[in-house]
C-alpha positions in Angstrom: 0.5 -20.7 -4.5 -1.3 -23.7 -5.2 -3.3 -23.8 -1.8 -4.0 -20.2 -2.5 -5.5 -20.9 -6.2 -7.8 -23.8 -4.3 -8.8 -21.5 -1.7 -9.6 -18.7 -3.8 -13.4 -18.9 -2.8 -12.3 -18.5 0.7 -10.1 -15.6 0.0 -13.1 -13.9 -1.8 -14.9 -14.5 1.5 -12.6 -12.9 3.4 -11.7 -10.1 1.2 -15.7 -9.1 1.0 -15.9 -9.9 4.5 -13.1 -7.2 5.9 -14.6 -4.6 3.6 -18.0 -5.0 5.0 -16.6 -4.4 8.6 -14.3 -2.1 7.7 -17.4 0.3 6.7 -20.4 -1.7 8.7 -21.1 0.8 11.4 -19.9 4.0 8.6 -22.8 6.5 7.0 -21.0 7.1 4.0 -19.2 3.7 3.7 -16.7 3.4 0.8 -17.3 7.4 0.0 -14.6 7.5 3.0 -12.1 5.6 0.8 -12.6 8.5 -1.8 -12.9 11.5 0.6 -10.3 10.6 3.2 -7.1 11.1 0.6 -9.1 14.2 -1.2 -9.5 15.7 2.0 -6.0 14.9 3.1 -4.8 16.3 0.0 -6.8 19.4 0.2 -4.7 20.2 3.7 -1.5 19.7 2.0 -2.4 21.4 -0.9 -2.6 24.5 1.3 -0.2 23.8 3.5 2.8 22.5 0.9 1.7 24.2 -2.4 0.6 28.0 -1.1 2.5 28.5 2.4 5.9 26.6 1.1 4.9 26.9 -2.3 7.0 23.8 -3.6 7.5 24.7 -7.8 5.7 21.6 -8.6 2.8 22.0 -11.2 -0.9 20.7 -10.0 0.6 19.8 -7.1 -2.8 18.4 -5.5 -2.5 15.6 -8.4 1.6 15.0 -7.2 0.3 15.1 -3.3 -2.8 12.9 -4.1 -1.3 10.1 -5.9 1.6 10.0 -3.0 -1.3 9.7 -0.5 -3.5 7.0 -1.9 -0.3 5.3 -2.2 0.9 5.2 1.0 -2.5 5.0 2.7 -3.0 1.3 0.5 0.6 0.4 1.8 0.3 1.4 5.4 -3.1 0.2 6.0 -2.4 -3.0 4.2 0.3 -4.3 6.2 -1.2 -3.1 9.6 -4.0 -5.0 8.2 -1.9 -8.2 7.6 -0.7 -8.4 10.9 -3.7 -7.9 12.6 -4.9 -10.8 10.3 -4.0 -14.2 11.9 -4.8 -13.3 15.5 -8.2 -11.8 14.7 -9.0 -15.5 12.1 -7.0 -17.4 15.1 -10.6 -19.1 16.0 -11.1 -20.3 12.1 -7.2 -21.2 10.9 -7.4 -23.3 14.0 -10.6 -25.2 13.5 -10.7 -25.7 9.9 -7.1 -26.9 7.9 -6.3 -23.9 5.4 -3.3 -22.2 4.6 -2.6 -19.3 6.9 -1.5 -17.4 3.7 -5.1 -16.9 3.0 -5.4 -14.4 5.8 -2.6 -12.0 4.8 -3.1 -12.6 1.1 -6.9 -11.6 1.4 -6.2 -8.1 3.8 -3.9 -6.7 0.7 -6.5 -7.9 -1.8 -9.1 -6.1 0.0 -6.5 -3.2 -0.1 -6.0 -3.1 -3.8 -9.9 -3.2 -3.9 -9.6 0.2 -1.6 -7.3 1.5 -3.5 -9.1 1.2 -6.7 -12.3 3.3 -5.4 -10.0 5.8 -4.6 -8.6 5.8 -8.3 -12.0 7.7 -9.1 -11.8 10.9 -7.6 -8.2 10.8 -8.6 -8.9 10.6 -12.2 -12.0 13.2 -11.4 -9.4 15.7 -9.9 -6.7 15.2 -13.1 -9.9 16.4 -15.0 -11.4 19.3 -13.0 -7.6 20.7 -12.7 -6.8 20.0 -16.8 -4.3 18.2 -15.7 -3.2 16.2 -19.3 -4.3 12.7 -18.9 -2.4 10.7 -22.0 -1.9 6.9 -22.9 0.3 6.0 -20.3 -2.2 6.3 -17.4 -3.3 2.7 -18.4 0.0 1.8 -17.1 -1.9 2.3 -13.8 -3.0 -1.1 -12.9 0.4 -2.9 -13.7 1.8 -0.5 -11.0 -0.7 -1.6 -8.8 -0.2 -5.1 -9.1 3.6 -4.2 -8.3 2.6 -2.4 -5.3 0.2 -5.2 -4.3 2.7 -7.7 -4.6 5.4 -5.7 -2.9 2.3 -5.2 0.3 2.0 -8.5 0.3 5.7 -9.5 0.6 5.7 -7.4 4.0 2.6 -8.0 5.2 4.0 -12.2 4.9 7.1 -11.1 6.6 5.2 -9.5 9.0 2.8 -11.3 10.1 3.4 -14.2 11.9 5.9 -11.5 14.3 2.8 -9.6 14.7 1.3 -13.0 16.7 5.1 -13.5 17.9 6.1 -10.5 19.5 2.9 -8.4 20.9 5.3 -5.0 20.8 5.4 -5.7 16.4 2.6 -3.9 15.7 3.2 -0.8 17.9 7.3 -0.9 16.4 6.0 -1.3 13.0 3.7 1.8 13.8 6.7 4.1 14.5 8.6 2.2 11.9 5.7 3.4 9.0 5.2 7.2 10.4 9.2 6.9 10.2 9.3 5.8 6.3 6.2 8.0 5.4 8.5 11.5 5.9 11.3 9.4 4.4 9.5 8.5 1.5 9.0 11.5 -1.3 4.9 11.3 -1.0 3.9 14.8 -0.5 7.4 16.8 -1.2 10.0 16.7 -4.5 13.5 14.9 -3.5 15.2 17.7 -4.9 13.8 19.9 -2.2 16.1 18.0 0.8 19.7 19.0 1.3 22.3 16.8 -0.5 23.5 14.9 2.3 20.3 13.9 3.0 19.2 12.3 0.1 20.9 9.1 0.4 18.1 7.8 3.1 15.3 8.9 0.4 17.0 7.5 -2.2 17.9 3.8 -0.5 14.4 3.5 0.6 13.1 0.9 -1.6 9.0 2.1 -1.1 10.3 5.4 -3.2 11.3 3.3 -6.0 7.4 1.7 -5.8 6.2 4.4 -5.3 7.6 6.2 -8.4 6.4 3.4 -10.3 3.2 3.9 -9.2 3.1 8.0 -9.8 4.7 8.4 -12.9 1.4 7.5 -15.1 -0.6 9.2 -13.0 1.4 12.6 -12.1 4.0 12.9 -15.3 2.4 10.7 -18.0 4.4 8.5 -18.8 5.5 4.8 -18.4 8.4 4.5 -15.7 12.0 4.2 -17.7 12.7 0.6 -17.8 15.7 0.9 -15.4 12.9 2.7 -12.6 11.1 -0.6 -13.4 13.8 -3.2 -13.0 14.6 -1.5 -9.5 11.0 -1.7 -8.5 10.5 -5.2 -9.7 13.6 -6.5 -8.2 12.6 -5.1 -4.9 9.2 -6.6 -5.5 10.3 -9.6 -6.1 12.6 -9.7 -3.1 10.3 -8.5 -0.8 7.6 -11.6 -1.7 9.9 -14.2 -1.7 11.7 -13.1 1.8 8.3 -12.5 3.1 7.3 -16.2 1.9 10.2 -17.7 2.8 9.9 -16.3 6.5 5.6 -17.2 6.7 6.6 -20.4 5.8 9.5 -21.0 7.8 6.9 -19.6 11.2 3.7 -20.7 9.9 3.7 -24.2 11.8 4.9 -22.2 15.1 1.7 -19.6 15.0 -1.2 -21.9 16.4 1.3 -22.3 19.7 1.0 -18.5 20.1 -2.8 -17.9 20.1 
């Protein structure tokens, strides 16, 4: 954590640096960061709330929020692992900690992530949707989901270099979780025996965290919070525990 304070300016770097190539060769730039979940959540809009017509109230707020959730998530930790091969010509060259790398593509996430807060909060208005106290709960749950990105992306990472198959199993893994986790449909829609596998998978309880200012105004229960922050917590400290136990083996690799 130390190393990380000290190489904060290099972190900045980095962050500024991915978000300018993310959207370098883009005509819009970050627009797309606001229009990609709209427009996604236009399609299930239609799709979820008028064909299957789930009885959720503004459902394009409940769809929406699931959606820029899982887009920061997904795209931060395929981000992460993608991180130390594409810096392998700088980490090798110049003596910083490798955590910089991983740290910086979730930072640049939760900067992401943040744009697209706007035409969430523009779409809660246009569709009266009530917008009370509680939504300033918003960037505590962001920190959590940060900090919970960051502990797989760690974890990740350093397989990603290891293994070259990670990133394509970790593909299929994600598109797996995304219809396990309740993002764009109620839990109580899925038959009883099946709601074990939503209810064990630990993004939900993040997730929930993260929605429950947004969609039903109000601060998560404090027992929704302990769950979250305890899978936070272990999530970090595995994911730091394993980058630090593989960090020495990762120049060997590249």
């Amino acid at each position: 954590m130390l190393q990380l304070v000290r190489h904060r300016d290099l972190v900045a770097t980095l962050v500024a640096r991915d978000l300018k190539v993310r959207y370098r060769r883009s005509a819009i730039g970050f627009l797309w960061t606001m229009l990609q979940p709209l427009l996604t959540m236009l399609v299930l809009t239609v799709v979820f709330g008028s064909i299957f017509r789930f009885d959720l109230p503004n459902y394009a707020v409940y769809a929406l929020a699931g959606i820029m959730f899982w887009n920061f998530f997904s795209q931060s930790v395929t981000a992460s692992m993608n991180s130390l091969r594409s810096n392998a010509a700088l980490f090798t060259k110049v003596p910083v900690p490798k955590e910089v790398f991983p740290v910086a593509t979730v930072v640049a996430g939760i900067v992401n992530l943040s744009l697209a807060l706007v035409p969430l909060l523009l779409i809660l208005v246009v569709t009266g949707h009530p917008i009370r106290p509680a939504i300033l709960f918003v960037p505590v749950a962001v920190v959590l989901a940060g900090l919970f990105t960051l502990g797989a992306g760690l974890l990740l990472s350093p397989l990603a270099v290891m293994f070259h198959d990670t990133i394509e199993m970790v593909g299929v893994l994600l598109t797996t979780l995304m219809y396990l986790t309740p993002l764009f449909y109620p839990m109580d829609i899925l038959p009883e025996r099946f709601r074990w596998m939503v209810r064990f998978n630990p993004i939900r309880s993040v997730l929930e965290v993260f929605r429950d200012p947004i969609y039903h105004g109000k601060i998560p229960p404090l027992s929704h919070l302990a769950v979250a922050l305890t899978i936070t917590v272990g999530a970090l400290a595995t994911g730091a525990f394993a980058f630090r136990r593989t960090s020495d083996r990762i120049p060997f690799y590249l």
